[in-house]
C-alpha positions as CSV (number, residue, x, y, z in Angstrom):
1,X,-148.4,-129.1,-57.1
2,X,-147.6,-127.7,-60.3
3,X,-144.6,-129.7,-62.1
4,X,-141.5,-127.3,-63.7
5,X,-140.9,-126.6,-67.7
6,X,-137.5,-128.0,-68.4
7,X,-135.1,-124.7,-68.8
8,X,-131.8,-125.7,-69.7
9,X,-128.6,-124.2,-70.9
10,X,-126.3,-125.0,-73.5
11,X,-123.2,-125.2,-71.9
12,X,-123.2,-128.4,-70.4
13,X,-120.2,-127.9,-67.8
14,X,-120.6,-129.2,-64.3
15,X,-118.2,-126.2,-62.5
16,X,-117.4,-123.2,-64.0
17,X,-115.3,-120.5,-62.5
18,X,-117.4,-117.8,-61.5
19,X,-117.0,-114.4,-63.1
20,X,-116.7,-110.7,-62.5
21,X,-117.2,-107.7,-64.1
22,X,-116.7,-105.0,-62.0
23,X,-117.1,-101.1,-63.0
24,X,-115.2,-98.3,-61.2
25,X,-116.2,-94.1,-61.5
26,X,-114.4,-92.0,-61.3
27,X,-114.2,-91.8,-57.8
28,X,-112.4,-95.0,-57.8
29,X,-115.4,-96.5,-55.9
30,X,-117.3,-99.4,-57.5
31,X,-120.4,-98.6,-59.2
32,X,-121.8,-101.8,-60.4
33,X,-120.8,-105.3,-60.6
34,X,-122.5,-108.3,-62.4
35,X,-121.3,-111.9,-62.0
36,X,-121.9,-114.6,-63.8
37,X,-121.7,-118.5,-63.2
38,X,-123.2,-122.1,-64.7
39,X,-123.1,-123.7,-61.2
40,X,-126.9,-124.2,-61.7
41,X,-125.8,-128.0,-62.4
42,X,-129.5,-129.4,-61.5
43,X,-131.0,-128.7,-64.7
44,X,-128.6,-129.8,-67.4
45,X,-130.4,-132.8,-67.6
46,X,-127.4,-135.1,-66.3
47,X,-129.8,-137.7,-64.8
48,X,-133.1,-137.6,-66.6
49,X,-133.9,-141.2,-67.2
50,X,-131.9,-142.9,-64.5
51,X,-133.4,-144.8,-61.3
52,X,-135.2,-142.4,-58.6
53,X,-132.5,-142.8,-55.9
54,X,-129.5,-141.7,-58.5
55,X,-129.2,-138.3,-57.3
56,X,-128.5,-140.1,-53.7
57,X,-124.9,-140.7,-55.1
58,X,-124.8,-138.5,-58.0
59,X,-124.8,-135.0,-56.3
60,X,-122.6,-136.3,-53.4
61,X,-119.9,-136.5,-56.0
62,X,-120.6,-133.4,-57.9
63,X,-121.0,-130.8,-55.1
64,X,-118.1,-132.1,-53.1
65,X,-117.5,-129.3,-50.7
66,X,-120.6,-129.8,-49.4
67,X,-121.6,-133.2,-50.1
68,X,-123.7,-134.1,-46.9
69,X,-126.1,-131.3,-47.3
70,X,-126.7,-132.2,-51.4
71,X,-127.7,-135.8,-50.5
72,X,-129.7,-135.0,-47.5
73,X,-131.8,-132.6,-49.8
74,X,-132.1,-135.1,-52.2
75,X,-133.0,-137.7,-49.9
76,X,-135.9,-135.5,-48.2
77,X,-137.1,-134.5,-52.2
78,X,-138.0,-138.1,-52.5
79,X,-139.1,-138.6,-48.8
80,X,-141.5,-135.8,-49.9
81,X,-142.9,-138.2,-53.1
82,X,-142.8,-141.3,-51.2
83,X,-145.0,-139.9,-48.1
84,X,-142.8,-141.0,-45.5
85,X,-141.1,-139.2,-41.6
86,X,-137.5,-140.4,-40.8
87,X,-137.9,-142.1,-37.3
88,X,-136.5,-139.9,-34.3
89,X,-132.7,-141.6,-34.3
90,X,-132.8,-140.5,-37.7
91,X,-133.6,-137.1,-37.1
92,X,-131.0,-136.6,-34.9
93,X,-128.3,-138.2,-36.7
94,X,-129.1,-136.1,-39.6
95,X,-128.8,-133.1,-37.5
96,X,-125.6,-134.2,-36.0
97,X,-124.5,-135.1,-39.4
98,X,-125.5,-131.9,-40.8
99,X,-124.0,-129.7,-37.9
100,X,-120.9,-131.5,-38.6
101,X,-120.8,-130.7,-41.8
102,X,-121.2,-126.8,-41.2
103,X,-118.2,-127.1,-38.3
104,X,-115.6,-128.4,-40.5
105,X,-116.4,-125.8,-43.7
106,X,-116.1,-122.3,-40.9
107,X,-113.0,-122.9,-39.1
108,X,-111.3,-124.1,-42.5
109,X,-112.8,-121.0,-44.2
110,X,-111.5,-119.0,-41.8
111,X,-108.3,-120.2,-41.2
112,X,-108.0,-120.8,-45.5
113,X,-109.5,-117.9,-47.0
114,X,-110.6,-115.7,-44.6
115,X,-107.9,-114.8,-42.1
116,X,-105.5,-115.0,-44.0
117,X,-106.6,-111.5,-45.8
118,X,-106.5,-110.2,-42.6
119,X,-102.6,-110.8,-42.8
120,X,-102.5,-108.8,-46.1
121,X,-99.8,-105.8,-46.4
122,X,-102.9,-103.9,-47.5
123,X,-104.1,-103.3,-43.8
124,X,-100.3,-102.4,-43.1
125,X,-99.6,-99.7,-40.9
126,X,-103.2,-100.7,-38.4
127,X,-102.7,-101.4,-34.7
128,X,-103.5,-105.0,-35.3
129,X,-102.0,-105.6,-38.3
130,X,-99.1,-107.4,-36.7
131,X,-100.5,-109.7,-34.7
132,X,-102.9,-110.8,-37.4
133,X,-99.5,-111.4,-39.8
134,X,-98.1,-113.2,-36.6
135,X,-101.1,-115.3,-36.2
136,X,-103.2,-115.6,-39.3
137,X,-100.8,-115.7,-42.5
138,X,-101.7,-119.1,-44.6
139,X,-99.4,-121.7,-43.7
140,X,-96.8,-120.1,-41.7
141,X,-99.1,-118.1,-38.8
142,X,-99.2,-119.4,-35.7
143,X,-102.8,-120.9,-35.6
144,X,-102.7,-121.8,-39.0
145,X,-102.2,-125.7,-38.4
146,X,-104.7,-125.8,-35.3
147,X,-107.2,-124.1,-36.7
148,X,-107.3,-125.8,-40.0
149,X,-106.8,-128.9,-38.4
150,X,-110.2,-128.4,-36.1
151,X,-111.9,-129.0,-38.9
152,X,-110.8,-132.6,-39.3
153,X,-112.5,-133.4,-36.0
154,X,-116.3,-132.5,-37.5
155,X,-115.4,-134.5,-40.3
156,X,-114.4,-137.5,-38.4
157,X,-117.5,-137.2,-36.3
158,X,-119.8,-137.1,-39.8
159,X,-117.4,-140.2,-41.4
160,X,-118.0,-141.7,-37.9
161,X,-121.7,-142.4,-38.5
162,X,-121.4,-142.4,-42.6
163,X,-118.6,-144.3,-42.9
164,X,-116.8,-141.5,-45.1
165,X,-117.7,-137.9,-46.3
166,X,-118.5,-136.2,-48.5
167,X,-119.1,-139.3,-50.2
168,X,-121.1,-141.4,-47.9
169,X,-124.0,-143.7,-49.0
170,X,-125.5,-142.2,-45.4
171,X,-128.7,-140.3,-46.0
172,X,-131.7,-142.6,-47.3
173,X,-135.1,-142.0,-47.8
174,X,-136.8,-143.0,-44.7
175,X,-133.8,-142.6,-42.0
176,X,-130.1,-143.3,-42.6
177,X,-128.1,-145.9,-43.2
178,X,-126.2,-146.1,-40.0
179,X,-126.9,-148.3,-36.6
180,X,-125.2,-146.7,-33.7
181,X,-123.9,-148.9,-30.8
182,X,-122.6,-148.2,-27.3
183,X,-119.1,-148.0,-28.0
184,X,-119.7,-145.7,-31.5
185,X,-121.3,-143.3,-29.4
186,X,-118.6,-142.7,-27.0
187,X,-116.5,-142.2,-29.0
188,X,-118.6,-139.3,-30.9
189,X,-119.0,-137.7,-27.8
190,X,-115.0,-138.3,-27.5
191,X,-114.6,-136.4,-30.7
192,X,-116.7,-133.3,-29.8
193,X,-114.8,-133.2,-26.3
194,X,-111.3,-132.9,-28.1
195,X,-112.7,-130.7,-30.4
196,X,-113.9,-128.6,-27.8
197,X,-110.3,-128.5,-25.7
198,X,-107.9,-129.0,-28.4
199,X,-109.3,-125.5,-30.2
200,X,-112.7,-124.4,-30.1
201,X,-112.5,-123.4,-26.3
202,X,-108.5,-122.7,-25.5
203,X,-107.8,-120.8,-28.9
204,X,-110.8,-119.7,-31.0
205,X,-112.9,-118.3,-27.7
206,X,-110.3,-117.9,-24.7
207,X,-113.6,-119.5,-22.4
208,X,-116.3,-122.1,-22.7
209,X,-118.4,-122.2,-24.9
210,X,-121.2,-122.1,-22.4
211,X,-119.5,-118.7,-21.6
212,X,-119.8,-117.4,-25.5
213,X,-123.3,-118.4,-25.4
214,X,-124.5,-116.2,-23.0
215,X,-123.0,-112.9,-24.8
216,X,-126.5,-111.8,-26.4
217,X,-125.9,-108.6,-27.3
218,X,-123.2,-105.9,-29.4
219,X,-121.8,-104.2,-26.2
220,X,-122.0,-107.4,-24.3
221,X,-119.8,-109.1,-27.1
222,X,-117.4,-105.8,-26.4
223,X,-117.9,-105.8,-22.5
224,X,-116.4,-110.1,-22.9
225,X,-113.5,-108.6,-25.1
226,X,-112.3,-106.7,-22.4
227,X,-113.1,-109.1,-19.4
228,X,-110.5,-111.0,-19.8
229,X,-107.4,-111.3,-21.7
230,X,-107.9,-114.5,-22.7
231,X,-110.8,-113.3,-24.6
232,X,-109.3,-110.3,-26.3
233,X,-106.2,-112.6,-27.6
234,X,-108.1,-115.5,-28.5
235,X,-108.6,-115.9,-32.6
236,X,-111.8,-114.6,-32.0
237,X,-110.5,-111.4,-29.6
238,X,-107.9,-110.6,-32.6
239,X,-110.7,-111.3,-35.2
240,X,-113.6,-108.6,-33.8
241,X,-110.3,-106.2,-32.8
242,X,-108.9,-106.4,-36.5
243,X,-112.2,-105.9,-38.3
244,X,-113.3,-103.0,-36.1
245,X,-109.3,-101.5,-36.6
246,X,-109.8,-102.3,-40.3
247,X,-113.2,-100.7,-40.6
248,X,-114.9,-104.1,-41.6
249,X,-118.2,-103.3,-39.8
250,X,-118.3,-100.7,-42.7
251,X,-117.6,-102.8,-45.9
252,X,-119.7,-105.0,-47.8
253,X,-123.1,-103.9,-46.9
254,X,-126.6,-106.1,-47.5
255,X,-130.0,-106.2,-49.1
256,X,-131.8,-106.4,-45.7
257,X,-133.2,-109.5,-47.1
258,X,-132.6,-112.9,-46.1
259,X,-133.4,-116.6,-47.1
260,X,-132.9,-119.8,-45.0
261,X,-134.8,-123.0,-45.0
262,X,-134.4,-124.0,-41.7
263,X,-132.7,-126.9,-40.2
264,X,-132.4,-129.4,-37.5
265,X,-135.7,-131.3,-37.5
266,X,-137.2,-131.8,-34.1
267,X,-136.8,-135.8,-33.5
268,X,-140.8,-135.8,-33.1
269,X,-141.7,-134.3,-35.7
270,X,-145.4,-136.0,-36.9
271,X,-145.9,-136.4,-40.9
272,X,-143.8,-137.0,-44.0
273,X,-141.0,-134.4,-45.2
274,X,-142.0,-131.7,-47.4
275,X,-140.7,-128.0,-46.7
276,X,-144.2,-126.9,-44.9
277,X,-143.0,-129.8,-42.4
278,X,-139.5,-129.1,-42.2
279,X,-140.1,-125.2,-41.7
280,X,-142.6,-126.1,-38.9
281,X,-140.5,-128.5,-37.1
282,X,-137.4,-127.3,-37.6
283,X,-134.9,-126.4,-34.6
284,X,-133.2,-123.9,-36.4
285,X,-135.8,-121.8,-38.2
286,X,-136.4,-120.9,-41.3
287,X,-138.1,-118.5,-43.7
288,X,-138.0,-115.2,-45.4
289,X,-136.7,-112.4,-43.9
290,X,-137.2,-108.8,-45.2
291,X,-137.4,-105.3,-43.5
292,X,-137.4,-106.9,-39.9
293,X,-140.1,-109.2,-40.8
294,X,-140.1,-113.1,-40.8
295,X,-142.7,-115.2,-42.6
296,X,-143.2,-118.6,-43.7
297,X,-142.3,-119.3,-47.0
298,X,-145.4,-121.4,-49.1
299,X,-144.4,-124.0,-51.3
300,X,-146.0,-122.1,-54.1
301,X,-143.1,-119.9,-53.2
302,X,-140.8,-122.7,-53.9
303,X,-141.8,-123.5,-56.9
304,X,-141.5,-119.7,-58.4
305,X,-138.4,-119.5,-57.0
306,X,-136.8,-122.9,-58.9
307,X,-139.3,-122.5,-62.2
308,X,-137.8,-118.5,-62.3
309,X,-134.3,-118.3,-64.9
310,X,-131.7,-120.6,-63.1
311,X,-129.5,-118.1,-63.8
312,X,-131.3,-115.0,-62.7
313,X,-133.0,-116.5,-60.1
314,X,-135.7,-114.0,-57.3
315,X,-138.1,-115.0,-54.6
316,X,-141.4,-112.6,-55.1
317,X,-139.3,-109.9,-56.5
318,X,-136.5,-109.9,-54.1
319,X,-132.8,-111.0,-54.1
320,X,-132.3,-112.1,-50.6
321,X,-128.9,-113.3,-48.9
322,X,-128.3,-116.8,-47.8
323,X,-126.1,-118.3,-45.8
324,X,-124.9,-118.2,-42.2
325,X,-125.9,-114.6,-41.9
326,X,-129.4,-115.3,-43.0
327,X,-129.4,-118.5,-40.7
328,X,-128.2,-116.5,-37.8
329,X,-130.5,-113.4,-38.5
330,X,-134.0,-115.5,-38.5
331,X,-132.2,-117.5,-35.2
332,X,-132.6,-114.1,-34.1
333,X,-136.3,-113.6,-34.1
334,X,-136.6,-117.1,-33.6
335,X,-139.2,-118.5,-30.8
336,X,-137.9,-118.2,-27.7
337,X,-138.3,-122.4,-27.0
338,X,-135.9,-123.1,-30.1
339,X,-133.2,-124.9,-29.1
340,X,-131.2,-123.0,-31.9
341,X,-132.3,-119.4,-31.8
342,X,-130.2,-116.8,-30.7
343,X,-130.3,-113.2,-30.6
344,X,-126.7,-112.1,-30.9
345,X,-126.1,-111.2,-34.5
346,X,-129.7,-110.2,-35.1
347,X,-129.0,-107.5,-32.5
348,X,-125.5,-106.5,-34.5
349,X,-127.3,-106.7,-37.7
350,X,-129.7,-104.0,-35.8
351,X,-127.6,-102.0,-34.7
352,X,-124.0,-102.3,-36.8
353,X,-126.3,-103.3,-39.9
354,X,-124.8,-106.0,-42.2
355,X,-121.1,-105.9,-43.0
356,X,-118.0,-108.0,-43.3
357,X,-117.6,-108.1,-39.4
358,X,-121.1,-109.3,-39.2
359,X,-121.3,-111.8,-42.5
360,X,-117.7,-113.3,-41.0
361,X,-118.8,-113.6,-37.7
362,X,-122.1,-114.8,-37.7
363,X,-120.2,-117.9,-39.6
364,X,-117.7,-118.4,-37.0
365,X,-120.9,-118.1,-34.1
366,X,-122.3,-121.2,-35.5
367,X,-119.5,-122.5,-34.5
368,X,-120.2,-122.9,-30.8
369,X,-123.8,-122.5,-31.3
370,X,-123.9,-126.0,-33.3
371,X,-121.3,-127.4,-31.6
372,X,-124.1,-127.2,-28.0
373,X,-126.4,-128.7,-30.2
374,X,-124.6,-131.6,-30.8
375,X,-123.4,-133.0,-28.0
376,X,-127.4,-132.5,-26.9
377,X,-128.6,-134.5,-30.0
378,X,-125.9,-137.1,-29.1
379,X,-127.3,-137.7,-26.1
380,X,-130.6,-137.9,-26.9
381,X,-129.9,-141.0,-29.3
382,X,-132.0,-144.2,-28.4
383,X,-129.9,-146.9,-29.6
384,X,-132.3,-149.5,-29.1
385,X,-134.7,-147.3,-31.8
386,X,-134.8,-148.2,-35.3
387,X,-132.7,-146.0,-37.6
388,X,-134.8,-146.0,-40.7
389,X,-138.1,-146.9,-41.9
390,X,-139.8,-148.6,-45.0
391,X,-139.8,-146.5,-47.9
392,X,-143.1,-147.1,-50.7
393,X,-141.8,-146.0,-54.1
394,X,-144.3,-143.9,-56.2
395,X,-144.4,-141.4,-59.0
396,X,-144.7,-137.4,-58.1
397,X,-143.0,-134.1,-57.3
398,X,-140.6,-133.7,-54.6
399,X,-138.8,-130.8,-53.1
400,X,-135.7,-131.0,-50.6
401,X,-134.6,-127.9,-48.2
402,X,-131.3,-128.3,-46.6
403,X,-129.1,-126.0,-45.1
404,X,-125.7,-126.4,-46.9
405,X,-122.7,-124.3,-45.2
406,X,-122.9,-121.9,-47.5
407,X,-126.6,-121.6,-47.5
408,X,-130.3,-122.4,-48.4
409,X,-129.8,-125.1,-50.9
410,X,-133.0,-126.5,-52.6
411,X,-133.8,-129.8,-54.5
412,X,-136.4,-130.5,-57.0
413,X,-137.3,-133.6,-58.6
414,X,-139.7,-135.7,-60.9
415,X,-140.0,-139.2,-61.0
416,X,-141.8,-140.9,-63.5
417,X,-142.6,-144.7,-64.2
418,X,-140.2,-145.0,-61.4
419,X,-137.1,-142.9,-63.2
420,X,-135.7,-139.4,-63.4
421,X,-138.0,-137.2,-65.2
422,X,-136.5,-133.6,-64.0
423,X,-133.7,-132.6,-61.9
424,X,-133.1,-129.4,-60.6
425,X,-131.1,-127.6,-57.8
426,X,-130.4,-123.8,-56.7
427,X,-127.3,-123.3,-54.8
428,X,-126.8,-120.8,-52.2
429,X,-124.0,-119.6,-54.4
430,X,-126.2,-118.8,-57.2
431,X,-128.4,-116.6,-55.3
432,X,-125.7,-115.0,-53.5
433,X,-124.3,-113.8,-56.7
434,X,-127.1,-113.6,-59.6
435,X,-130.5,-113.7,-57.3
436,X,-132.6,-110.6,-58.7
437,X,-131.0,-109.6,-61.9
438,X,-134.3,-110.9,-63.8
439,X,-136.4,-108.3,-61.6
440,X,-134.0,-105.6,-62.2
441,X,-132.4,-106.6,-58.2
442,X,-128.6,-106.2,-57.2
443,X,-127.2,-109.6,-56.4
444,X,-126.5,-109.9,-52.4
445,X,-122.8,-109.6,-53.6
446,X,-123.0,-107.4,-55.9
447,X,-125.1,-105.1,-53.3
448,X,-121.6,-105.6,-51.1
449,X,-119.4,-104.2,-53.5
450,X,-121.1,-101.5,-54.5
451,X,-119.8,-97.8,-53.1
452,X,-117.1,-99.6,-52.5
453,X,-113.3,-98.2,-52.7
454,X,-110.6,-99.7,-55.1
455,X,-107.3,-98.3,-53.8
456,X,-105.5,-100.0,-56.5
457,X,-107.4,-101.6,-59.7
458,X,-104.7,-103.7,-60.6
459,X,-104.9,-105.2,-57.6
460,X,-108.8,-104.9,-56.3
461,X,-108.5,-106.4,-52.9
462,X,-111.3,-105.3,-51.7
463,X,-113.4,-107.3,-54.0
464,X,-112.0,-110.5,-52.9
465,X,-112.6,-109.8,-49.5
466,X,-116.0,-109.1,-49.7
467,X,-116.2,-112.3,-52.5
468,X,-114.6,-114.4,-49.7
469,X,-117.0,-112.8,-47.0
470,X,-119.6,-115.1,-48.5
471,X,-117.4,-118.2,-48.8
472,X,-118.5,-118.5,-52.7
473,X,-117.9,-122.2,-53.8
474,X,-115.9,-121.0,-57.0
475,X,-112.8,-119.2,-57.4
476,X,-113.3,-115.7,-59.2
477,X,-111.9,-114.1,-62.0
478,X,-112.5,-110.7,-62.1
479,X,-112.2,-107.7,-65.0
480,X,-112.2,-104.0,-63.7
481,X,-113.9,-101.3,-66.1
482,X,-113.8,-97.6,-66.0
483,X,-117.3,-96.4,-66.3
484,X,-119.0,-94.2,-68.3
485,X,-117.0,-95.7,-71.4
486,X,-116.6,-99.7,-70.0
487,X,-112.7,-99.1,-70.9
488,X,-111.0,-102.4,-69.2
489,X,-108.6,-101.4,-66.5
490,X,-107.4,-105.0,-65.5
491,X,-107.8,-108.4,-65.0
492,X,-107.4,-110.6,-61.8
493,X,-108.0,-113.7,-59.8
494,X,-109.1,-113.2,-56.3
């Protein structure tokens, strides 16, 4: 393995707010859009020199919003230097724990930034528009509380195990940190059954979710909108009827390219943690994605991909899409034994092609999908098993792959003489919105935007719909210019 030149920037900031500049033509359609953000905080040198295990608590802390998934990469980067498998209990708890995490970031999303835009006076005057004010408008709709109240219920499973999140000292290298007894485990399963018949089944589906799960293709998802009418006015009914009144299966387009590390690691899986491992074990696949085709991704690749400019960053030449719709698109093609694959958005994205409708659901569909998986892991916990395992510290290279809510998220570190030689990370943020621009690529979201219509540039909705599509970590301020010239039109937060 080939260690990474240091490439850092001088701005030194841990967040930034991510920026826009978005050019209209004179057709009032978008013609280009370039963003720019320094949430590449893994190589600004923050914890060169300090212990091994410092990023354990460091990143936690940094990256709150998704906290869990930054320490469990950072644990399995030094699992992959110190040579050494998690036993099964810790497997699964890490898969429960990582699960939860995903639950409680979609329904808030949704419920937070998503819906609510759906309630915007701009879709005034559609057949649905009403019942989406009714039902979705931030703090005063009807589902508002429940639904962003769901979310509490994942995050008091994860706290269950870790004692709190997104701060938990949880995730070690060599298992977790956590001994589960009789009467902590029925109360976990006593979580996922409330949150199962407080919202998931009674008012985001309208059935059970065994029910949902079967639905495996685009007119079967249509045929169960109009079985029942439970179904069509569930959140989810008035969601899929509101984004095809609204024309969201034909905003906000993709690349056709898609990353994901894969997740879930089988309880039995033989060897240490590196991403070769984790890609070949994992439940929930991995890979990249491109033109219909999946294949393994080489930890050469990995390297390349973190050594290219952190804030331009490609994988061999492409600007691929993470997140839930690249997570739900390899689930697609996924072998038919994995207990995580799937085929329904894979058979939208084939048919309908990649759009808002299919970006936002395929984050709400790992919603139920997870949620099966975790009351399975739950039950496969042996609590007589050890939880963890020796660790044997040593110098090296070390990569970590997790699966944050938001996306592929990647961890690489160098320990020397026992401390912190080099620390970086790539968000799934960053390649979202710069991946590709150093190979002459259009950003996944910049490749959404583009063609698309600004009814009113002093008020460009339709960027922060698409912006919000992608559940982007930062908020955004954006600047509207009037191509050929670059004349500035307006400036706006969205």
């Amino acid at each position: 393995m080939i260690a990474l030149e240091p490439n850092r920037t001088a701005n030194g900031k841990i967040e930034k707010e991510l920026g826009a500049d978005i050019y209209i033509g004179r057709n009032g359609r978008i013609s280009r859009a370039v963003f720019q953000s320094y949430l590449h905080q893994g190589d600004k040198g923050l914890l060169d020199g300090q212990p091994a295990r410092s990023g354990l608590a460091a990143w936690p802390r940094i990256f709150s919003f998704c906290g869990g998934s930054h320490q469990l990469a950072a644990a399995q980067a030094l699992e992959h230097i110190w040579e050494v498998s998690p036993p099964p209990n810790a497997h699964l708890l890490r898969s429960i724990a990582q699960a939860s995490e995903i639950l409680q970031n979609a329904s808030r999303w949704f419920y937070t930034a998503f819906g609510p835009s759906l309630a915007n006076s701009y879709f005034e005057g559609k057949q649905t528009f009403a019942p989406c004010r009714e039902r979705f408008t931030a703090f005063r709709g009807a589902s508002f509380q429940r639904g962003v109240m769901a979310g509490a219920l994942p995050t008091a499973l994860y706290a269950l195990f870790a004692g709190q999140w997104p701060y938990a000292d949880f995730l070690i290298p060599g298992g977790v940190n956590a001994e589960v007894q009789a009467s902590g485990l029925a109360r976990a399963f006593a979580i996922a059954d409330r949150y199962r018949s407080e919202w998931l089944e009674p008012l985001w589906l309208g059935c059970s979710v065994e029910r949902y799960l079967d639905i495996r293709t685009w007119e079967e998802l249509l045929a169960w909108l109009d079985e029942k009418a439970a179904h069509r006015n569930s959140d989810l009914g008035l969601f899929l009827r509101a984004a095809l009144d609204y024309g969201l299966d034909e905003w906000g387009a993709g690349p056709a390219s898609y990353l994901s590390y894969g997740a879930f690691r089988s309880p039995d899986a033989p060897g240490p943690t590196g991403p070769q491992q984790q890609q070949a074990s994992a439940q929930l696949p991995g890979g990249f994605f491109h033109e219909g085709r999946l294949q393994n991704i080489r930890e050469e690749a990995f390297l390349m991909l973190l050594e290219t400019q952190p804030e331009a960053p490609h994988f061999l030449g492409h600007a691929p899409e993470a997140g839930p719709l690249a997570r739900m698109a390899i689930a697609a093609v996924a072998p038919a034994q994995s207990p995580a694959g799937h085929p329904l958005i894979g058979d939208i994205l084939r048919k309908k092609g990649a759009s808002l409708l299919t970006r936002a659901l395929a984050r709400m569909h790992e919603i139920p999908l997870f949620f099966h998986l975790i009351r399975y892991w739950l039950s496969e916990l042996e609590l007589r098993e050890p939880f963890a395992l020796p660790v044997k510290e040593q110098d090296g290279i070390g990569i970590g792959l997790a699966e944050a809510p938001r996306g592929a998220l990647a961890h690489y570190v160098e320990i020397k003489n026992g401390l912190i030689n080099e620390y970086r990370i790539l968000s799934p943020t960053i390649l979202n919105i710069q991946a590709g621009i150093s190979v002459g690529k259009e950003p996944p979201m910049a490749y959404a935007l583009k063609g698309q219509l600004i009814r009113d540039p002093k008020n460009p909705f339709e960027a922060g719909l698409a912006a919000r599509s992608f559940d982007a970590c930062l908020s955004c301020r954006t600047r509207l210019f009037r191509n050929p010239k670059g004349l500035p039109i307006a400036e706006a937060q969205v």
